[in-house]
C-alpha positions in Angstrom: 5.9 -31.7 1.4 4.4 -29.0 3.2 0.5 -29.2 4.2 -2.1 -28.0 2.0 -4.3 -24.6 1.4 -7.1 -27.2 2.6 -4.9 -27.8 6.0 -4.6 -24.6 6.6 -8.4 -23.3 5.5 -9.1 -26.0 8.4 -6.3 -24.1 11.1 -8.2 -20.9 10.5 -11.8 -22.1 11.0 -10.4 -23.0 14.5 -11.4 -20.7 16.9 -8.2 -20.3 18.5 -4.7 -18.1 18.3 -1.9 -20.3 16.3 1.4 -19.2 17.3 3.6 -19.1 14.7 7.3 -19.0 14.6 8.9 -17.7 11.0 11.6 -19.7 9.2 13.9 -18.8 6.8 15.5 -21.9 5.0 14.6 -25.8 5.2 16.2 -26.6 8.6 14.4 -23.3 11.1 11.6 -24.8 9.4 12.6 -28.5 10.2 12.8 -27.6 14.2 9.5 -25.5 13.9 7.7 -28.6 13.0 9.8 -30.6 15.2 8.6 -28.5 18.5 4.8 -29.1 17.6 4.0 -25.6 15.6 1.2 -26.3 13.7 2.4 -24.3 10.7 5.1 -21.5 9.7 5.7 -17.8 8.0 8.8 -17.8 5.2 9.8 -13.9 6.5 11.4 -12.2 3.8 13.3 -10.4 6.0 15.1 -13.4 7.5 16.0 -14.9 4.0 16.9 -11.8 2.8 19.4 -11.6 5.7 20.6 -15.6 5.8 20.7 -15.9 1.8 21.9 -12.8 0.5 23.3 -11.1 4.0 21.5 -7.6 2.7 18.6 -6.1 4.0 14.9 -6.8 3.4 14.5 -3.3 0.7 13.2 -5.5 -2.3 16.9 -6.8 -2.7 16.2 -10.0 -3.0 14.5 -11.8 -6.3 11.2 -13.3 -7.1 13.6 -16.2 -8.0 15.7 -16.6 -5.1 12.5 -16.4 -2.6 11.0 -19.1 -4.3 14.1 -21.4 -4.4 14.4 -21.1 -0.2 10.8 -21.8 -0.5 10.7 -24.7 -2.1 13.2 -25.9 -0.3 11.7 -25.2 2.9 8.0 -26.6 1.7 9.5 -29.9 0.6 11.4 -30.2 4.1 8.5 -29.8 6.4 4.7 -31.5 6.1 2.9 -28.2 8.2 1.7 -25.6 5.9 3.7 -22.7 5.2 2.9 -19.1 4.2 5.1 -17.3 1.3 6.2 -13.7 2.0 5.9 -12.2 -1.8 6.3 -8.8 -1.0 4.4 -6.3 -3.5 4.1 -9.6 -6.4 7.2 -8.7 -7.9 5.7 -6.2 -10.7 2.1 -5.2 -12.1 -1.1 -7.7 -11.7 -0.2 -10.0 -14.1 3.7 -10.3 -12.7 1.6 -10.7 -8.7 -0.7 -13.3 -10.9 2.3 -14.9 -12.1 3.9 -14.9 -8.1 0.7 -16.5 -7.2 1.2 -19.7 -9.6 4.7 -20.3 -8.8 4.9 -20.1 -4.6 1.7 -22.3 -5.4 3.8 -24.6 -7.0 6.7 -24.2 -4.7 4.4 -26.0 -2.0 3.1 -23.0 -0.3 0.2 -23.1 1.4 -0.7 -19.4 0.9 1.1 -15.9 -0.1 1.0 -12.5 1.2 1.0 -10.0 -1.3 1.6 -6.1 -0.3 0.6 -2.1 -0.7 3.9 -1.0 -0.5 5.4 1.0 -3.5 8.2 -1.5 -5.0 10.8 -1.7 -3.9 9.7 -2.7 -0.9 11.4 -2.8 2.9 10.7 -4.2 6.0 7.3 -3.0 8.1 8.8 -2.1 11.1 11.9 0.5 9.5 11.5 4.3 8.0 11.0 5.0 4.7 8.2 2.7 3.9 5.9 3.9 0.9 2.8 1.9 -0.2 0.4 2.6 -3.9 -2.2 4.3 -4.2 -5.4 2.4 -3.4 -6.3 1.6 -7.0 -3.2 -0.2 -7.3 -3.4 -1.8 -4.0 -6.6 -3.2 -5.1 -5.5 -3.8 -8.4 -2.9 -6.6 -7.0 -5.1 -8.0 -4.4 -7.5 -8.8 -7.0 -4.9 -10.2 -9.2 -4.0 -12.6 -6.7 -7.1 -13.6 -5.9 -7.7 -14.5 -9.8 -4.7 -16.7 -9.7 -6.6 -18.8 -6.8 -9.8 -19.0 -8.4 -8.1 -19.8 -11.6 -6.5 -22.8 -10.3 -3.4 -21.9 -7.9 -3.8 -24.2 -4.7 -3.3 -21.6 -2.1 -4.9 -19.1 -0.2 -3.8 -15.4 -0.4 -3.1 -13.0 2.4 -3.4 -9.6 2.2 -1.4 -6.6 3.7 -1.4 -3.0 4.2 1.2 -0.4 5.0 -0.4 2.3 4.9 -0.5 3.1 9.2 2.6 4.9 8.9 2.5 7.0 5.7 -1.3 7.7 5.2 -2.7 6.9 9.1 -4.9 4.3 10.8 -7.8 5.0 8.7 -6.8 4.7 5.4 -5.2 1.3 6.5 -8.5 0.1 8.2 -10.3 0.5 5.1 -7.3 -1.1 3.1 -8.1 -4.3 4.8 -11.4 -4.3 4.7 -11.4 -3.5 1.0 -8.8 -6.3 0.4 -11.8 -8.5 2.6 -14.3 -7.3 -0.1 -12.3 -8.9 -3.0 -12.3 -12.5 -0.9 -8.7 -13.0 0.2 -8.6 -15.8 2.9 -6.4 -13.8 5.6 -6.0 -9.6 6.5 -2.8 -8.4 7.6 -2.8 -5.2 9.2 1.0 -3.8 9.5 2.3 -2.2 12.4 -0.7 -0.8 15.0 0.6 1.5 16.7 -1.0 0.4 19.8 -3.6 -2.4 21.2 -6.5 -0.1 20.3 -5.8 -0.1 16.8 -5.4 -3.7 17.3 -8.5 -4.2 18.8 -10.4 -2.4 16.1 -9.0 -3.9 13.4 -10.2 -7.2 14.4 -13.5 -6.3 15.2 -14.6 -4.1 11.9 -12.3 -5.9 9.3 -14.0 -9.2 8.5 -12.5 -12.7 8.7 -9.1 -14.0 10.2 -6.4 -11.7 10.4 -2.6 -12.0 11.4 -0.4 -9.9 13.5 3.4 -9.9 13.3 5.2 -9.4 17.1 8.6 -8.0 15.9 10.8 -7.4 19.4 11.6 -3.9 19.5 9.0 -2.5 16.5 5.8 -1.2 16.0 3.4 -3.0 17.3 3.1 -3.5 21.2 4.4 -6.9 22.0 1.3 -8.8 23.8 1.2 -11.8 25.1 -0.5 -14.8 22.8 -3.8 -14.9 25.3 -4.2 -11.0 25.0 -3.7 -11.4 21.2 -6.4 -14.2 21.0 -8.6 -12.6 23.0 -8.1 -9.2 20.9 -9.5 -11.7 17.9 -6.3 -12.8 16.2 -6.4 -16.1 14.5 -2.5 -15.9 13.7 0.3 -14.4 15.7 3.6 -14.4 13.8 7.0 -13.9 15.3 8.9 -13.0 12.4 12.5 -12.4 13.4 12.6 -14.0 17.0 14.5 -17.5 15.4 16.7 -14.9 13.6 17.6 -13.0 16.3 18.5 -15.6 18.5 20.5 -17.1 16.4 22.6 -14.3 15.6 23.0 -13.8 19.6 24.3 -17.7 20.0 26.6 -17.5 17.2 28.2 -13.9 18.5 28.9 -15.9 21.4 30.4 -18.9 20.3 32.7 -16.7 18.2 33.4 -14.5 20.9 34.2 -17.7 22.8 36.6 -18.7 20.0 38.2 -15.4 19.7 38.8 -15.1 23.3 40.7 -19.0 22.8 38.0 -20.7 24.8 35.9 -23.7 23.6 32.3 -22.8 23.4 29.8 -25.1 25.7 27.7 -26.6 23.2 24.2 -27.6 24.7 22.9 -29.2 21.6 24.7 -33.2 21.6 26.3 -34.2 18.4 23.3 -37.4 18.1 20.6 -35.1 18.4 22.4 -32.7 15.3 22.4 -35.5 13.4 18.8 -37.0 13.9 17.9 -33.2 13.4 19.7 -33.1 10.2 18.5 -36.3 8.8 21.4 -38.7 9.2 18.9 -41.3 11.1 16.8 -41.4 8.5 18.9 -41.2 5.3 21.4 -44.4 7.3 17.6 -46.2 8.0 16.6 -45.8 4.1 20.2 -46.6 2.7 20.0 -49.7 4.7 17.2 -51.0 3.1 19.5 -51.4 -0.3 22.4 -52.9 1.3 22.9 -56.0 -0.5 23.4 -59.4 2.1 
């Protein structure tokens, strides 16, 4: 099961950067742990895309997203952080969110400004509350911790594109105000911004590194130096998984055999099959 708010309360109070690479179902997760990552980011976007094969515009259901999560908490022991977009309707529906990723096995949830339905941070078209309502959630969701949901709760804004840097600054410091664990700033336009949102919004912050969006792309010493406590890389699993399986299919297409790197023994011990044979084995009568 995946590791506790407590494990990941204790990641924060590190003062370090923790890279983090994003999953989107049990087995990205699986190889996430399995290369040392010291915890991972359930990206909406990605599950949206691997699940449902549609994109991340508020498609996909409260219901579905914590299915894959479950799934994915139960398959790794690191803690994971749940993408729940805008809480999936007023306060008490983001209370209610709260409560049941915290009972999937998440380790904490984002909860977002954007107006519902939501899409992803780095495309056009993106629309976020008012700040009432903003706050409104936020504060919902930090109820649902103090009234008994084991996880932490991230808060993000939008607002950078629609209503300017300013208006997103004080987002996150308002959402800092009502005691959320972790501030997520969306989309700086450039390492300025950056810069001064870690050093006038209190507390650890994340930053997502999406190739080709927003946000400049900076390397994980700039970003720790800069104040970061986590860097996410949302869609970099994604995207090079897309680009191997393009070219094994254009490998088939073209009536070649594609050179697989990855031996057949390791796919299996990935996948389990040393383990499960090791347990079953146990039961084997003499």
């Amino acid at each position: 099961m995946a590791g506790s708010s407590n494990d990941l309360r204790d990641l924060l109070e590190e003062e370090r950067l923790h890279v983090m690479p994003c999953c989107f179902d049990a087995l990205s997760a699986r190889l996430i742990e399995r290369a040392g990552f010291s915890l991972t980011f359930m990206s909406g976007f990605a599950v949206s895309a691997t699940r449902l094969g549609l994109p991340d515009t508020g498609l996909i259901s409260y219901g579905e997203m914590v299915d894959q999560g479950r799934n994915i908490c139960e398959a790794v022991s690191i803690p994971v952080i749940g993408d729940a977009d805008t809480g999936y309707g007023n306060p008490v529906n983001t209370k209610r969110t709260v409560h049941g990723y915290a009972s999937a096995g998440f380790s904490c949830v984002t909860i977002e400004d954007q107006l519902a339905p939501k899409r992803c941070g780095h495309t056009l078209g993106k629309e976020v509350v008012s700040r009432s309502e903003a706050l409104a959630r936020v504060r919902a969701a930090v109820d649902a911790r103090e009234e008994g949901a084991k996880t932490l709760i991230m808060a993000r804004t939008d607002a950078r594109k629609e209503l300017g840097f300013d208006e997103a600054l004080w987002r996150c410091q308002a959402f800092a105000d009502l005691g959320v664990d972790l501030t997520f700033f969306e989309a700086p336009h450039t390492e300025a911004e950056m810069e001064k949102v870690c050093r006038e919004v209190p507390g650890p912050k994340m930053v997502n590194m999406v190739e080709q969006g927003s946000t400049p792309v900076l390397e994980p010493s700039q970003l720790e130096s800069l104040g970061y406590r986590i860097a996410a890389y949302p869609l970099t699993l994604l995207s090079r998984a897309i680009q191997a399986m393009n070219e094994a299919l254009s490998e088939l297409a073209e009536g070649r055999s594609p050179a697989v790197k990855l031996d057949f023994a390791d796919l299996r011990e990935i996948v389990g099959f040393d383990g499960y044979d090791a347990e079953q084995a146990r039961y084997r009568s003499d």
